[in-house]
C-alpha positions as CSV (number, residue, x, y, z in Angstrom):
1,X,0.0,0.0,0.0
2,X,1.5,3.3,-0.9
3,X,0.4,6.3,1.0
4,X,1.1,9.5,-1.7
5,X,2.0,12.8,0.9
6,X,-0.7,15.5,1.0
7,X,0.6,18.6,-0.8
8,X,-0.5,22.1,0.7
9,X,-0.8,25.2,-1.4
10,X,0.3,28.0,1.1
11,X,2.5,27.6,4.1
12,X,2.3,30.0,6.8
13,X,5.4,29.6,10.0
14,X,6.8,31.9,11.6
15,X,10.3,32.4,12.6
16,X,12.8,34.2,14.8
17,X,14.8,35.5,12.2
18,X,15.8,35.9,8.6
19,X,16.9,37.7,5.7
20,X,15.3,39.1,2.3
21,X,16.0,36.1,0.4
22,X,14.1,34.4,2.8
23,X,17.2,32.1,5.0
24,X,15.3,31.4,8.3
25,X,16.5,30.5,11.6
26,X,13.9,29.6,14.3
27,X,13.3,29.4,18.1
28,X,12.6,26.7,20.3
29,X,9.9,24.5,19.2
30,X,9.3,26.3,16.0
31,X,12.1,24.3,14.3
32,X,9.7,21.1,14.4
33,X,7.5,22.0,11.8
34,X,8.3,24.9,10.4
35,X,11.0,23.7,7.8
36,X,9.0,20.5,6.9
37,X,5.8,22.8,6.2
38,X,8.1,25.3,4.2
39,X,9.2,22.5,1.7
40,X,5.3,20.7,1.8
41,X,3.9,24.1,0.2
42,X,3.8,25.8,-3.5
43,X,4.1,29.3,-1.5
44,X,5.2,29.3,1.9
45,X,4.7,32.7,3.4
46,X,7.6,33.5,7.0
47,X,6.9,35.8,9.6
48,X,9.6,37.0,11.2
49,X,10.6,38.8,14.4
50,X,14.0,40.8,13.1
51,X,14.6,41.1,9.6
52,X,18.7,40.5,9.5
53,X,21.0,42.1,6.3
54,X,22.1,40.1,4.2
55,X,25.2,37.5,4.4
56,X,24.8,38.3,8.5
57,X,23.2,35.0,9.7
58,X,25.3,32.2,10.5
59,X,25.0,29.5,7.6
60,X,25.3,27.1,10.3
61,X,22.4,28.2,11.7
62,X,20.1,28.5,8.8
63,X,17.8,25.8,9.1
64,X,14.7,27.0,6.3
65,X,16.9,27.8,3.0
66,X,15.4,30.9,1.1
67,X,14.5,28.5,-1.8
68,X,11.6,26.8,-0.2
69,X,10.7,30.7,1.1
70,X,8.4,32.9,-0.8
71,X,7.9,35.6,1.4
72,X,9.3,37.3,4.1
73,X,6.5,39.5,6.4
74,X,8.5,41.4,9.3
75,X,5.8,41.4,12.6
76,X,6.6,43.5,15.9
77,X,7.2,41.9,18.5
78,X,4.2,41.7,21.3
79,X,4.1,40.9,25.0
80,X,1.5,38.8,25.5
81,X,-0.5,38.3,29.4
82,X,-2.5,34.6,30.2
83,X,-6.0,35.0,29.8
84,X,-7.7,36.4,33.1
85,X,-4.5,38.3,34.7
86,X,-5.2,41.7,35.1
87,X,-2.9,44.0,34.8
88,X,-1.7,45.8,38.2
């Protein structure tokens, strides 16, 4: 019995960091899924939280390559509370 893989159009992961050409290095538990959903998808779309220049990130490091990247969407940062803490 052969089980084909399911093919996704878009992709959408986020990341810690990565450059215009779409290299990405992740954060914790991001690194899971994130590079095996970048190469499933036609168009896989990053967030990311710093936008580094180019040729600055460690290749070593560079776990999604900016082939399998389409975009690259820079998001701010947020602090975020657990719901029902109220502020003090």
């Amino acid at each position: 019995m052969l089980e084909y893989p399911l093919r996704a159009d878009f992709s959408l992961i986020k990341a810690e960091r990565g450059d215009r050409w779409g290299n990405l290095v992740y954060r914790k538990t991001a690194r899971n899924f994130g590079p095996i959903m970048a190469s499933a998808a036609r168009v896989t779309v990053a967030t990311v939280h710093e936008v580094a220049e180019l040729g600055s990130l460690d290749p070593e490091a560079i776990v999604t390559p900016g082939l399998l990247v389409g975009r690259v969407v820079p998001i701010a940062r947020t602090v975020t509370r657990p719901v029902g803490v109220r502020p003090v």
